[in-house]
C-alpha positions in Angstrom: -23.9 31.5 17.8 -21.6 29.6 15.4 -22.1 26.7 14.0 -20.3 22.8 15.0 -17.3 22.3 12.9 -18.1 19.5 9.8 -15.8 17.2 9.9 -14.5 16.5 5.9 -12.6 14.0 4.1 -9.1 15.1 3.1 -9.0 17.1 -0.1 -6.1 17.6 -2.1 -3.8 20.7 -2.4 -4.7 22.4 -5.3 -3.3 21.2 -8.3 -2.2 17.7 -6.6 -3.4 14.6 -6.5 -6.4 13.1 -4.6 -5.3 12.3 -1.0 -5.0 8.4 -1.4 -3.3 8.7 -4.7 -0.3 11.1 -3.4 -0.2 8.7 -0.1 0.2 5.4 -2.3 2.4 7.5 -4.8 4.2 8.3 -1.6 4.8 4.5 -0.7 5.8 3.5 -4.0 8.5 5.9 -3.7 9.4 4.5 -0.5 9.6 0.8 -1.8 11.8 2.2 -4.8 14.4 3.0 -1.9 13.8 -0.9 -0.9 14.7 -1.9 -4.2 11.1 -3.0 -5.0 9.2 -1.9 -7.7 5.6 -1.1 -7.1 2.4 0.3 -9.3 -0.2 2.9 -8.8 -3.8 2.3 -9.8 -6.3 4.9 -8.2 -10.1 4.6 -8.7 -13.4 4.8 -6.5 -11.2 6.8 -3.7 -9.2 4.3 -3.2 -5.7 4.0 -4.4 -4.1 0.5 -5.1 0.1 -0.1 -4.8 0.8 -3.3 -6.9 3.8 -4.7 -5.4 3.9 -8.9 -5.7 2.3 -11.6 -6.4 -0.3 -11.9 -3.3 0.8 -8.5 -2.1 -1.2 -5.9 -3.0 -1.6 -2.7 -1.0 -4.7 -0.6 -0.2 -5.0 3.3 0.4 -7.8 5.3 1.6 -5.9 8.5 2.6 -5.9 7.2 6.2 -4.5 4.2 6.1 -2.4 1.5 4.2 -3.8 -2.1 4.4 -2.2 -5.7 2.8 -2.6 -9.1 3.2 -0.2 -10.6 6.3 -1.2 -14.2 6.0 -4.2 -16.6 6.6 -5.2 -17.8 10.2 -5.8 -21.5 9.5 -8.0 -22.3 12.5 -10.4 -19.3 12.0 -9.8 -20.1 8.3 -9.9 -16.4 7.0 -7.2 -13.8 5.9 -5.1 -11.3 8.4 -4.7 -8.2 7.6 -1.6 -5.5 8.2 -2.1 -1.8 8.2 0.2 1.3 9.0 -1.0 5.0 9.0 -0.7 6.9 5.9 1.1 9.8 7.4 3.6 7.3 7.9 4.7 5.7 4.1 8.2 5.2 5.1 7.7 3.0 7.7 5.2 1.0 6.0 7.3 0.1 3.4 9.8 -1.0 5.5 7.0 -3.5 6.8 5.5 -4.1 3.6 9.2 -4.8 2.4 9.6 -7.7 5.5 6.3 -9.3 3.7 7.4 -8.9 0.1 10.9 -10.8 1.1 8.7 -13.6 2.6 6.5 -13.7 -0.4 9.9 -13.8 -2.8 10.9 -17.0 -0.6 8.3 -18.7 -1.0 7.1 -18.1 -4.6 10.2 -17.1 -6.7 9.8 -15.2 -9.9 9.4 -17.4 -13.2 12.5 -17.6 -15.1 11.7 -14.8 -18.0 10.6 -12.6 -15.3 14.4 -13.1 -13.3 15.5 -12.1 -16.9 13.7 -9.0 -17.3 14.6 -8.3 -13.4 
């Protein structure tokens, strides 16, 4: 008699990177194709995609997850998520969000320099 199958956490193709780092490596490259510039941080198998000021985006290999707004009569914080498998389209989301974000909080002068 053989045994259940075990179910496992997504492991990495040899010689690649850990699931949620190639996933939020994967956005980043699809917000480069928005125009928006994004950083990778990976630590404690999650993988972080730095993209604005209030917008930061969370990877766990399964899913992408950012701040979407606050719900003022509940008085806590919404949250958005997409599927990982699916990096282009979340970017095309999280892109929506970051052009809010950029209308309501413009960059500081020396940063519209750099930009």
């Amino acid at each position: 008699m053989s045994a259940p199958p075990q179910h496992t956490l997504p492991v990495a193709s040899p010689g690649g990177p850990p699931p949620p780092l190639g996933d939020a490596e994967r956005l980043a490259s699809a917000l480069a194709r928005h125009g928006i510039a994004a950083d990778v941080h990976d630590g404690y198998g999650l993988a972080l995609i730095s993209v604005w000021v209030g917008l930061v985006v969370w990877c766990d290999g399964e899913r992408f997850w950012w701040r979407a707004g606050w719900d003022a009569m509940r008085k806590r914080v919404v949250y958005a998520w997409h599927p990982a498998i699916e990096p282009v389209r979340a970017a095309r989301r999280i892109a929506f969000r970051y052009a809010d974000l950029r209308a309501a909080q413009p960059p500081f002068e020396l940063i519209t320099e750099v930009l």
